[in-house]
C-alpha positions in Angstrom: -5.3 198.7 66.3 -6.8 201.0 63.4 -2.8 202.9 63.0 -4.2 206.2 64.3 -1.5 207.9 66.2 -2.8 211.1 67.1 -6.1 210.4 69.3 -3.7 209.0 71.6 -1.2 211.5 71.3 -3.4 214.9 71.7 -4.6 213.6 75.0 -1.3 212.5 76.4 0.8 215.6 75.0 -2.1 218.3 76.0 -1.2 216.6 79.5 2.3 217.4 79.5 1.7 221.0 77.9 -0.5 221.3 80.4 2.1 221.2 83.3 4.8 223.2 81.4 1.8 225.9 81.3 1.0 225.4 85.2 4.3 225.1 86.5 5.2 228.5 84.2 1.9 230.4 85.8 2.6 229.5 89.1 6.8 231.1 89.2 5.6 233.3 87.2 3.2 234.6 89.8 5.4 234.5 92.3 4.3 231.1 94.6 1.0 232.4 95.3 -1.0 229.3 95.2 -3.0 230.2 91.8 -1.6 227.5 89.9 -0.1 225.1 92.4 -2.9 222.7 93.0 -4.0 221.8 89.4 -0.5 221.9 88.5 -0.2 218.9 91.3 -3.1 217.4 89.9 -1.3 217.0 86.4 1.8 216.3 87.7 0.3 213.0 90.0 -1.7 212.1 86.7 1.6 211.7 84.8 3.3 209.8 87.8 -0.1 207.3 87.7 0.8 206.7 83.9 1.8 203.0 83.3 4.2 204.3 81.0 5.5 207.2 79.5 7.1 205.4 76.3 4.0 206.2 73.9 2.2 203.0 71.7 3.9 203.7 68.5 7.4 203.1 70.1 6.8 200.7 72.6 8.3 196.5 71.6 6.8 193.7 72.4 4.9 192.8 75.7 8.2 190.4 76.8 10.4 193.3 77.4 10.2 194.9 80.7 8.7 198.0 80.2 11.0 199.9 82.9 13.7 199.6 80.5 12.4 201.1 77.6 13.4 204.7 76.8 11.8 206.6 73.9 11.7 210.3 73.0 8.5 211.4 75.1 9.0 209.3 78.0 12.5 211.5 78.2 10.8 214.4 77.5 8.1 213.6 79.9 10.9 213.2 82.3 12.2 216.8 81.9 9.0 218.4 82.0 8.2 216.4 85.6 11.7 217.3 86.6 11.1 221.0 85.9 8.2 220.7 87.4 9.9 219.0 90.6 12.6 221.6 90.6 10.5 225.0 90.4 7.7 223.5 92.8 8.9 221.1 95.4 9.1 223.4 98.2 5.3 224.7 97.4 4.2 220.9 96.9 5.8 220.5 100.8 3.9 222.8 102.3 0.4 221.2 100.7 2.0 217.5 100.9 5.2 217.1 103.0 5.2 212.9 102.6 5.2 211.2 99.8 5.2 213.2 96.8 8.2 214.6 95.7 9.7 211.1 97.0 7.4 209.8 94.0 8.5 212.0 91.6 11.8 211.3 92.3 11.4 207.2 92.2 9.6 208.0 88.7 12.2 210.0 87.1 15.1 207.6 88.3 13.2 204.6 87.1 11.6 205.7 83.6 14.8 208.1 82.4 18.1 207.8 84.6 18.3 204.1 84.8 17.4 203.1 81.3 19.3 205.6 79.9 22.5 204.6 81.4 21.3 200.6 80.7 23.0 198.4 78.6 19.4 197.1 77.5 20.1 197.3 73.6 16.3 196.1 72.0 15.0 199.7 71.5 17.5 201.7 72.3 19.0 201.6 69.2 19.1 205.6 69.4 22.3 205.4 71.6 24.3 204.3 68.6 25.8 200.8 70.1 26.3 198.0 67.7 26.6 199.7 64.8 23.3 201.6 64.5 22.3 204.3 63.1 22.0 207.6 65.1 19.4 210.2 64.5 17.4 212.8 66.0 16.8 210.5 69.2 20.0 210.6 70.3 20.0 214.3 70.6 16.8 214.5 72.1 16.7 212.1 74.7 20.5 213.0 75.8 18.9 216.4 76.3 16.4 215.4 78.4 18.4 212.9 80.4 20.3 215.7 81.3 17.9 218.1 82.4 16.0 215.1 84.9 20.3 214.6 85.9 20.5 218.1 86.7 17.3 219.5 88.1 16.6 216.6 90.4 19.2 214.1 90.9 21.8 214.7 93.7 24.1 211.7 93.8 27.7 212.7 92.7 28.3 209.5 91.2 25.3 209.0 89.0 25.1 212.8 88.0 29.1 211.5 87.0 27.8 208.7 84.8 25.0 210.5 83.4 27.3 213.3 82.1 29.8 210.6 80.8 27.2 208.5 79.1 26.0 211.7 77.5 29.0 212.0 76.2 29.7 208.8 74.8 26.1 208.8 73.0 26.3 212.1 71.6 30.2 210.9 69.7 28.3 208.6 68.6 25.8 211.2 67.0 28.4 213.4 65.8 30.1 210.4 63.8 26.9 210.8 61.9 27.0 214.2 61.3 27.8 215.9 58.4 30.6 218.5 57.8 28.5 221.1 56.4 26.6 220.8 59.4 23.1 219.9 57.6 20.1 217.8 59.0 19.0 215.1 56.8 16.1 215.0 58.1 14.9 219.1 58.0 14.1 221.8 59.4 11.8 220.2 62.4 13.5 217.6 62.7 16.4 220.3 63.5 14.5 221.7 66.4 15.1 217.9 68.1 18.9 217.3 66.5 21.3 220.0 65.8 19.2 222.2 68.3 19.1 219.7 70.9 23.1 219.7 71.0 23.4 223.2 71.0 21.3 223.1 74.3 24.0 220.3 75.9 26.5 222.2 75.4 25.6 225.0 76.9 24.4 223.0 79.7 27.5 220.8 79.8 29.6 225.1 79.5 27.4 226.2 82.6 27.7 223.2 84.7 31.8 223.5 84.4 31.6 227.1 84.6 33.4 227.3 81.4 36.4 224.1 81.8 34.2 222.3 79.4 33.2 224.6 76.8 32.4 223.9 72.9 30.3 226.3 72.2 32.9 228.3 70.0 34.1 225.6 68.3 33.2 226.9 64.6 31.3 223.3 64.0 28.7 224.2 66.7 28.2 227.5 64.6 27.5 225.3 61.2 25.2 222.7 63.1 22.5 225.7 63.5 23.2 228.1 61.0 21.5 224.7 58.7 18.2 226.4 59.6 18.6 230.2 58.2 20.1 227.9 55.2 16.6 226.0 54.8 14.3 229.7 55.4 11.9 230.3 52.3 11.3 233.5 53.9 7.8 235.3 55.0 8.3 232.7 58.3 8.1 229.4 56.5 11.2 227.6 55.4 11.7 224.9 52.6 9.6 221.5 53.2 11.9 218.6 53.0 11.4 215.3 54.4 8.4 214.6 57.1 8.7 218.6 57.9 6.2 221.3 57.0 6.1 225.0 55.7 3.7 226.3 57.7 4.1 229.7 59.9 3.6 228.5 63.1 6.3 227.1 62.6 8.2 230.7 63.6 6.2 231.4 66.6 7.2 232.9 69.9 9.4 230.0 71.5 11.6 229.9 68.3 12.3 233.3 67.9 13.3 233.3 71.5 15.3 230.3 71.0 16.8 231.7 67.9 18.0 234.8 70.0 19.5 233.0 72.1 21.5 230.8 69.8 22.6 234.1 67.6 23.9 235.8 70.9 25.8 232.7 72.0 27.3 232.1 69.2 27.8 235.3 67.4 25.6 234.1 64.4 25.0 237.4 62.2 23.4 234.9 60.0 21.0 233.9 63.0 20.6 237.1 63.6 19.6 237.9 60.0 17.0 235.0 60.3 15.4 236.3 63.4 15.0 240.0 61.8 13.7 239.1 59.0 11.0 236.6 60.6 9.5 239.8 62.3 10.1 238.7 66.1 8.0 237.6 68.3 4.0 237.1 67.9 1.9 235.8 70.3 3.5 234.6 73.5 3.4 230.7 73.9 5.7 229.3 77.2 7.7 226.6 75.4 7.8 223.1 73.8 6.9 220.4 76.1 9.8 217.8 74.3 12.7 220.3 75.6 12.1 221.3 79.1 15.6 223.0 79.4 15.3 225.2 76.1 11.8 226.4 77.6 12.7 227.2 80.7 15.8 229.2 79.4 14.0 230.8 76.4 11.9 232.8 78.7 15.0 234.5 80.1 15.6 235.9 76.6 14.0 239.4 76.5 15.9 242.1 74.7 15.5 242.1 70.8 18.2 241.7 68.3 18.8 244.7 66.2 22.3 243.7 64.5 21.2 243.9 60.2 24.4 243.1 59.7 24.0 239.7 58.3 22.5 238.2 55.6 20.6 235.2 54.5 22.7 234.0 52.7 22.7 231.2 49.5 24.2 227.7 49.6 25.2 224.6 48.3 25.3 221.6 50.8 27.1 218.6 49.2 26.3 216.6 52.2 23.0 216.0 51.4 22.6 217.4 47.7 20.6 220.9 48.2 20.9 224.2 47.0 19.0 227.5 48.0 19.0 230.5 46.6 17.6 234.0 47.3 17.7 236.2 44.7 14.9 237.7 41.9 13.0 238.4 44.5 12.9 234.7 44.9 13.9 231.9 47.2 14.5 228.3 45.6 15.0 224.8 47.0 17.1 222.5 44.4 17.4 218.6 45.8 19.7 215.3 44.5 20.1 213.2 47.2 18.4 209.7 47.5 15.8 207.6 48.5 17.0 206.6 52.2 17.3 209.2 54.2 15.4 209.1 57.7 12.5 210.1 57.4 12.5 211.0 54.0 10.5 210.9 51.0 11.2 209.9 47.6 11.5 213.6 45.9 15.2 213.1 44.2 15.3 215.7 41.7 12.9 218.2 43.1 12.2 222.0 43.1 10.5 224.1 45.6 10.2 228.6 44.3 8.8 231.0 46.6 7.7 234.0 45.0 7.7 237.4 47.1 7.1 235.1 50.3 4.7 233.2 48.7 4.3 229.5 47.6 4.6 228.8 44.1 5.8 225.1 43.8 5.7 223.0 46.9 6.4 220.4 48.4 3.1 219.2 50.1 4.6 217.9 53.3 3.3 215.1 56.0 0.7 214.0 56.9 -0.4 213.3 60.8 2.0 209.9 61.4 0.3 206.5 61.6 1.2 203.4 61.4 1.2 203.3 57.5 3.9 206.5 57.8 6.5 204.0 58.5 5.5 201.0 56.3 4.9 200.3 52.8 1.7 201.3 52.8 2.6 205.2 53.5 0.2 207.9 52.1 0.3 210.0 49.4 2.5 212.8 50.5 5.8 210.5 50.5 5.3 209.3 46.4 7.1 211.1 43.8 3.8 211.3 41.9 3.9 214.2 44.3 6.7 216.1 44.4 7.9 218.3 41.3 9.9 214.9 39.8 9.1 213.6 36.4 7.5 210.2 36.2 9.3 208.0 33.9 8.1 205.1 31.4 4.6 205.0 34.2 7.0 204.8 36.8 7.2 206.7 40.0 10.6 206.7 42.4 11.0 204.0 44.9 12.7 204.2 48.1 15.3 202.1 49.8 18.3 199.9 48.4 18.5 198.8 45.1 20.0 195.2 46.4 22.7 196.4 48.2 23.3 199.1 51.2 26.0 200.9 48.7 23.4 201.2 46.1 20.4 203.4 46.6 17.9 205.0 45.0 19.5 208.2 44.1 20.2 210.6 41.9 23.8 210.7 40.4 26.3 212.8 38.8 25.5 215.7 40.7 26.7 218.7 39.8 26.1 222.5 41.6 26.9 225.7 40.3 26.1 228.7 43.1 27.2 231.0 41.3 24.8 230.5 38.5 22.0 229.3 40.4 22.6 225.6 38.7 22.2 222.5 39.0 22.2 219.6 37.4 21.9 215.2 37.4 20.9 211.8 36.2 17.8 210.7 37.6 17.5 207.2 36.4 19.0 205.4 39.4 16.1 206.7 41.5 13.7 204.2 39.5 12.8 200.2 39.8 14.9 198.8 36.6 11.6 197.8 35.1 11.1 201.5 34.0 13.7 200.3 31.5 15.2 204.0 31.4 18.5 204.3 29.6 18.6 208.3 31.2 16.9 210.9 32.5 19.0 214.1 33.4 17.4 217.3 34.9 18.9 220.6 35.4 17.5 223.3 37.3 18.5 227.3 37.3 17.4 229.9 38.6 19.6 233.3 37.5 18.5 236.2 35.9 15.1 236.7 36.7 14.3 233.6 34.5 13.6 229.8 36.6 14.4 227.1 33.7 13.4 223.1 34.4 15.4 221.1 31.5 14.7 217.7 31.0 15.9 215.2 28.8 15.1 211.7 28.8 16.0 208.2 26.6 13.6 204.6 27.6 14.7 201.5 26.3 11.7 201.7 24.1 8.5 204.2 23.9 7.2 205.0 26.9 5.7 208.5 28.8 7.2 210.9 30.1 5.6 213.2 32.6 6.5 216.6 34.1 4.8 216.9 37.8 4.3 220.2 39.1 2.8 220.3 42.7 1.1 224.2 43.5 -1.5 225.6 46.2 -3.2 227.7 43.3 -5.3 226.5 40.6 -3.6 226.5 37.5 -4.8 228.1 34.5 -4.0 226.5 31.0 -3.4 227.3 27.3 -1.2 226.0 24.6 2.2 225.5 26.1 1.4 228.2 28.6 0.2 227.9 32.5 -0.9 230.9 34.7 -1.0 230.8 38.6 -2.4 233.8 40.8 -0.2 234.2 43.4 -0.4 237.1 45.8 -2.0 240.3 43.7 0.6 239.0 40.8 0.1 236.6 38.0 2.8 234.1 37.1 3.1 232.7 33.7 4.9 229.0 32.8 6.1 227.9 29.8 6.5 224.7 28.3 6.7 222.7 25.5 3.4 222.9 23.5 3.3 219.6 22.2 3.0 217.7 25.0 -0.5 216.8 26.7 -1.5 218.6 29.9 -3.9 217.7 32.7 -4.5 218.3 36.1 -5.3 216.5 39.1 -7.4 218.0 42.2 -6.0 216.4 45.3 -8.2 216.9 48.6 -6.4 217.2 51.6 -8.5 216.0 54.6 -5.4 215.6 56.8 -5.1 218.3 59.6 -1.3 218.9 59.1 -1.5 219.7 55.6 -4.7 222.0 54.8 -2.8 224.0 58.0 0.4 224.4 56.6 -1.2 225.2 53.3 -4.6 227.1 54.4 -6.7 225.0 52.3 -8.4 222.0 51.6 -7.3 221.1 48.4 -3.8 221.4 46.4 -3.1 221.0 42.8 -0.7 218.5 40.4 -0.2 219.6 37.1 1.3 216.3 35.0 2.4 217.7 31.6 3.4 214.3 29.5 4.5 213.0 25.7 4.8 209.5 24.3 8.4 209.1 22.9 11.7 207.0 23.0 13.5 210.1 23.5 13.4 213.5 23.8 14.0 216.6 25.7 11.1 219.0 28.1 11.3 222.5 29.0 9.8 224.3 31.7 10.1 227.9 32.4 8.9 231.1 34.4 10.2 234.4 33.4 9.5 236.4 37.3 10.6 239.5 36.1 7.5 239.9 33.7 4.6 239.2 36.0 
C-alpha cells in the first residue's frame, strides 16, 4: 500500500537463498544429515507460499493466480527443483509419502504449465502479440528449463518445454542487437545475455552436441558486452537501473565469468576476469539462476591466459563509447529516453581515474512503486546525470507524440580513434524549452578530457553544466579541484559563468553502498545568454 518493495522482498528472497545455501551444505558434506532437515523446513515453507509471483508483478485479483508466471516465481521454481533434484532420495528416507509428490505438483503448476500457456495478460515477456521482449524472457526461459530438466520426466512435456523455449527465446533475439549490447546494463546482463548463454549450453549438453550454438560468433558478442561496460578496479560503468558497486564482482561472477571465457574462447573474458583479481570471498550462487549456481561451483582452476585485452569500443546499437587509455576509463552516451529501464542521461559522461570514480552516474535506488511511474525518484532525472539543463529545463522521457519520435539525442557521430564524440541534444527536451540547439562533444585523447558545449534558445534563457562526483569539490575562478585517491584533479571551465553546488543525501541503501557514503555532490556551472558556447576540461596528466 505505502510502494515499498523491499520489506517484502528481503524476507521472501533470504528464503530462497536460504535453500540454495542448505541444499549446497548438505552435497557438499556428503548426505550426512547436517543440513537436510532445515533445508526441508525451507523447502515446505516455499511449497506453503500462496504464490511465488511477488506483489509488484502480480495483476489484478480476477486472474487466476495459477497462471501467472513472473521472474521469481520461475526462479523460485529452479531453486525448489534443484533442491528436489540433489535431495529427494535423503528427503525419502525422513519422509517417503507425500513430499517430493508436492514438490513435484508445485513446480508443474506454478512454472511448467503457465509457461507453456497461452494465457497472454502478464506474460507479455514471451513476446506474443507484438510485445516487447526484455530481460524476462531470458530469465524465466532459463529457469523453465532447469524445473524441465531436473524434475520433469514426461517425454512429451520435456518436448514442448524445449520447443516453447525455443520459440520464446527467437522472439528475444529479434530484439537483440547486432553488436550484441544490453540496453538495459550491466546487471541487467547477468538476467539477459547471460541467461542465454546458460540455455545454450544446457540445450549443447542435453543433445550431446547435435544442437550446439555455442560457437556461433554472435553468442561470443552477446557476453563479451560486459568486459565492454568494465570501468576497471571491479566496478563497471552505471547505465540504466544498474550500479557500480564492487560487489558486484564477487565470487559467483568470477566463477561464471570463467566459465563463459573457457567455453567460448573469450581472451577478452579472460582479460576481464584477470584484471578483476579472482575470486574473494566464497558465496554459493544467485538464487534467480539455479542452473548457473549449481554449475559455477564446478569451475575451479584459474585462468592465467594475459593474452587479451580490454579492449575500447563504439556500440552504435545503443550510442556508447568506452575508452581505456590515460590511465583512464570513459563512458560516452547518445541514445534516448525509452529504453527499459532507463533513465533520462542522453548526452552523459562517466571518467574513472586510476580505478577511481571521478564523474558518476549515481545509480538506483531500491525499486518501489514510484520506480516505475511518473513519480520516480531523483536518481532517474537529468538534473542528475552529467547533462546540461537547458532554458530551466531538464530531459523528459518517453515519446514525443509518436513511437518513431523519442526523446533522444541526434546526429550522432563516434570517432574511436580519437576518443570523440559528438551530438545535438535538443530533441531530448519538452518543446517548451524553446531550444533552437544544443550540441555536445566529448573527447578524451591525449591525456586531456574536453566537454564542449554550445547552445542557441529561442530567446535568453540558462544554461547549466551538471557535474555529478562522490568528492567534494573545491572551487575558484573557472577552476574546480576534486581529491581523488592520494591525487588531486583540477577542472577547468569557463570563468564567467556562475557556479554552485548542491549536497545531495543519499539515505537509500543501494546507493551510499555502491558509493560508500552518505552523501554525493552536483556541481551546476550556469550563464544567462541567447547563445553561446561552455567548456569543460581536465588535463590527467598534470595531477
Amino acid at each position: 500500500k505505502n510502494g515499498n518493495r523491499s520489506n517484502f522482498e528481503k524476507k521472501y528472497f533470504q528464503r530462497r537463498k536460504m535453500l540454495l545455501s542448505l541444499t549446497t551444505g548438505e552435497v557438499a558434506d556428503g548426505f550426512k544429515g547436517k543440513y537436510l532437515q532445515k533445508a526441508m523446513d525451507v523447502l515446505w515453507s516455499i511449497l506453503e507460499e500462496t504464490t511465488w509471483v511477488v506483489p509488484a508483478h502480480r495483476q489484478p485479483e480476477n486472474y487466476p493466480e495459477c497462471k501467472w508466471l513472473d521472474i521469481f516465481s520461475a526462479a523460485t521454481g529452479g531453486i525448489v527443483a534443484a533442491a528436489y533434484f540433489f535431495l529427494k532420495d535423503e528427503i525419502k528416507k525422513e519422509m517417503p509419502e507425500g513430499f517430493c509428490e508436492r514438490v513435484l505438483y508445485e513446480l508443474r503448476h506454478r512454472v511448467t504449465e503457465p509457461f507453456m500457456s497461452d494465457f497472454s495478460p502478464f506474460h507479455c515477456w514471451k513476446g506474443t502479440e507484438g510485445w516487447y521482449v526484455n530481460n524476462w524472457n531470458p530469465w524465466i526461459v532459463n529457469n523453465a528449463l532447469t524445473v524441465t530438466v531436473l524434475t520433469e520426466k514426461n517425454t512429451e512435456t520435456r518436448r514442448r518445454v524445449a520447443a516453447f523455449s525455443a520459440d520464446y527465446l527467437n522472439r528475444y533475439l529479434n530484439f537483440c542487437f547486432e553488436d550484441g549490447s544490453c540496453v538495459e546494463g550491466e546487471s541487467y546482463f547477468f538476467k539477459a545475455n547471460a541467461s542465454f548463454f546458460d540455455i545454450a549450453e544446457l540445450y549443447s549438453e542435453l543433445t550431446n552436441g547435435e544442437y550446439n550454438i555455442m560457437d556461433e560468433p554472435y553468442v561470443k558478442k552477446l557476453m563479451e558486452y560486459l568486459p565492454n561496460m568494465y570501468a576497471g578496479n571491479k566496478r563497471y560503468f552505471t547505465m540504466s537501473d544498474c550500479g557500480s558497486s564492487k560487489e558486484t564482482m564477487n565470487s559467483d561472477v568470477v566463477r561464471f565469468l570463467k566459465r563463459m571465457a573457457k567455453r567460448l574462447n573469450s581472451k577478452t573474458l579472460a582479460a576481464l576476469v584477470c584484471d578483476a583479481g579472482g575470486e574473494t570471498e566464497f558465496t554459493c550462487g544467485d538464487h534467480t539462476t539455479a542452473y548457473r549456481s549449481i554449475r559455477d561451483l564446478t569451475v575451479s582452476d584459474k585462468i592465467t591466459d594475459k593474452g587479451g585485452t580490454l579492449t575500447e569500443i563504439y556500440m552504435d546499437s545503443v550510442q556508447i563509447m568506452t575508452l581505456r587509455r590515460c590511465g583512464c576509463t570513459a563512458f560516452f552516451k547518445g541514445g534516448n529516453n525509452n529504453e527499459p529501464h532507463g533513465h533520462n542521461d542522453c548526452g552523459e559522461f562517466q571518467i574513472y581515474y586510476k580505478g577511481e570514480p571521478l564523474f558518476i552516474d549515481p545509480g538506483v535506488e531500491v525499486y518501489t512503486a514510484a520506480s516505475f511511474s511518473e513519480k520516480r525518484q531523483w536518481c532517474y532525472s537529468s538534473l542528475y546525470h552529467n547533462t546540461p539543463v537547458l532554458n530551466g529545463t531538464e530531459q523528459v522521457a518517453g515519446y514525443q507524440g509518436s513511437p518513431d519520435i523519442r526523446y533522444a539525442a541526434t546526429e550522432v557521430k563516434a570517432d574511436l580513434a580519437s576518443g570523440r564524440m559528438e551530438m545535438e541534444l535538443g530533441r531530448a527536451y519538452p518543446e517548451d524549452a524553446k531550444i533552437k540547439s544544443a550540441k555536445r562533444i566529448m573527447q578524451l585523447n591525449d591525456g586531456v578530457f574536453t566537454v564542449s558545449d554550445s547552445y542557441c534558445f529561442e530567446q535568453s534563457g540558462r544554461y547549466e553544466f551538471h557535474l555529478m562526483t562522490t568528492a567534494k569539490p573545491q572551487l575558484s575562478s573557472g577552476e574546480m579541484s576534486l581529491q581523488i585517491g592520494g591525487d588531486i584533479v583540477k577542472c577547468l571551465f569557463n570563468p564567467d559563468y556562475e557556479v554552485c553546488i548542491e549536497e545531495i543525501p543519499v539515505n537509500d541503501e543501494r546507493i551510499s553502498k555502491m558509493w560508500n557514503q552518505n552523501v554525493l555532490y552536483c556541481t551546476k556551472i550556469s550563464a544567462f545568454k541567447q547563445s553561446g558556447e561552455f567548456s569543460f576540461s581536465v588535463n590527467l596528466y598534470s595531477t
